[in-house]
C-alpha positions in Angstrom: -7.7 -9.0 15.5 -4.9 -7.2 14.1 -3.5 -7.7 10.5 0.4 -7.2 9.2 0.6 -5.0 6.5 4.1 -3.4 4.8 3.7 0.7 5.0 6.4 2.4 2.6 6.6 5.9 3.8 7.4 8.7 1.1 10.9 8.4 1.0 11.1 5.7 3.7 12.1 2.2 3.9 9.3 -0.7 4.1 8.7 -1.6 7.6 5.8 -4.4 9.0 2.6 -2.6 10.9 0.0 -4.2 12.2 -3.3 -2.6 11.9 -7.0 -3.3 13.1 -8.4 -4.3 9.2 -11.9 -3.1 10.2 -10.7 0.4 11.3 -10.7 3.0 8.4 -8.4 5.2 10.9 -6.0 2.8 11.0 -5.9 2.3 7.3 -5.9 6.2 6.9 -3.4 6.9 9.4 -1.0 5.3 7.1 -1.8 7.1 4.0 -1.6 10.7 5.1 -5.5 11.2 6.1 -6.8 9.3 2.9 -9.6 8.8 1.4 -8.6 5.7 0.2 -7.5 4.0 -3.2 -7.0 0.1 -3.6 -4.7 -0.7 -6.3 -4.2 -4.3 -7.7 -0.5 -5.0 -8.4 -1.0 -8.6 -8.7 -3.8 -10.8 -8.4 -2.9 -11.1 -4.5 -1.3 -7.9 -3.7 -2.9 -4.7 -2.9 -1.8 -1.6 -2.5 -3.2 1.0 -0.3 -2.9 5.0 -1.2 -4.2 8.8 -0.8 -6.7 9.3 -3.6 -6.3 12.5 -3.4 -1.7 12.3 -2.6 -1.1 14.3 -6.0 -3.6 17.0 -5.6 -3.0 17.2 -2.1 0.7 17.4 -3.2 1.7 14.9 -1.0 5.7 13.7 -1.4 6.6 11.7 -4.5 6.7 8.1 -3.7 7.4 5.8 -6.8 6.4 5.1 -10.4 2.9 2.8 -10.4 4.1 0.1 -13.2 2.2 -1.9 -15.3 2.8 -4.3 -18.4 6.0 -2.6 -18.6 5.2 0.8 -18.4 4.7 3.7 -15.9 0.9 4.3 -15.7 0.9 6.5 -12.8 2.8 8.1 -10.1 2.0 7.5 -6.5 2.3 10.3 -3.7 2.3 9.9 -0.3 2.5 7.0 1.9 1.0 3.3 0.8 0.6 0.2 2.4 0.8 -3.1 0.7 -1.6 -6.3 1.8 -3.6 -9.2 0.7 -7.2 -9.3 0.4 -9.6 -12.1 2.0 -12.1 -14.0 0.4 -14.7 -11.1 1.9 -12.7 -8.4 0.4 -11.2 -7.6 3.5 -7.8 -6.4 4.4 -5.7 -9.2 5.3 -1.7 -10.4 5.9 0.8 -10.7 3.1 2.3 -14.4 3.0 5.6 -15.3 2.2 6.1 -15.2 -1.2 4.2 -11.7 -1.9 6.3 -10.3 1.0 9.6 -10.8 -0.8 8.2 -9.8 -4.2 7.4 -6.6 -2.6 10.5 -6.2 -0.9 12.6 -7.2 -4.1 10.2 -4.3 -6.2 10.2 -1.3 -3.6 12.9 -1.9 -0.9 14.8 1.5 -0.9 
């Protein structure tokens, strides 16, 4: 069963993608090779990225925020999704869709 996710390429626009959420090539496909990194933007948002986009100098991306202030930098392409009860990769619903869109549309 495949999952919609939102990818935001380097420098790209947001766009939906489904992916297989129990295939790690799916999930690395869409952040430049990974390995992966799971951050928590808010208790039900996730964000998916290169470990390894800054060393691997990977494009600039955006500014990771947090209480107000820049904490990071992300590199490299990300996808954004929800998180099942199991900890697995699941859909965005309504609400966390437009929050997303409303932080990162381009």
């Amino acid at each position: 069963m495949k999952v919609e996710v939102l990818y935001l390429p380097a420098g790209g626009s947001l766009k939906k993608v489904k992916i297989d959420p129990t295939s790690l090539d799916d999930c690395y496909e869409l952040v430049n090779g990974g390995p992966l990194e799971s951050v928590f933007l808010t208790a039900t948002i996730h964000l998916f990225c290169n470990e390894e986009g800054k060393i691997l100098n990977l494009p600039y991306n955006f500014p990771y925020v947090r209480d107000g202030k820049i904490v990071d930098h992300i590199h490299g392409d990300v996808f954004f999704c929800s998180l099942d009860s199991d900890g697995e990769i699941s859909s965005l619903d309504e609400s966390d869709e437009k929050f997303i869109y409303q932080k990162f549309a381009r």
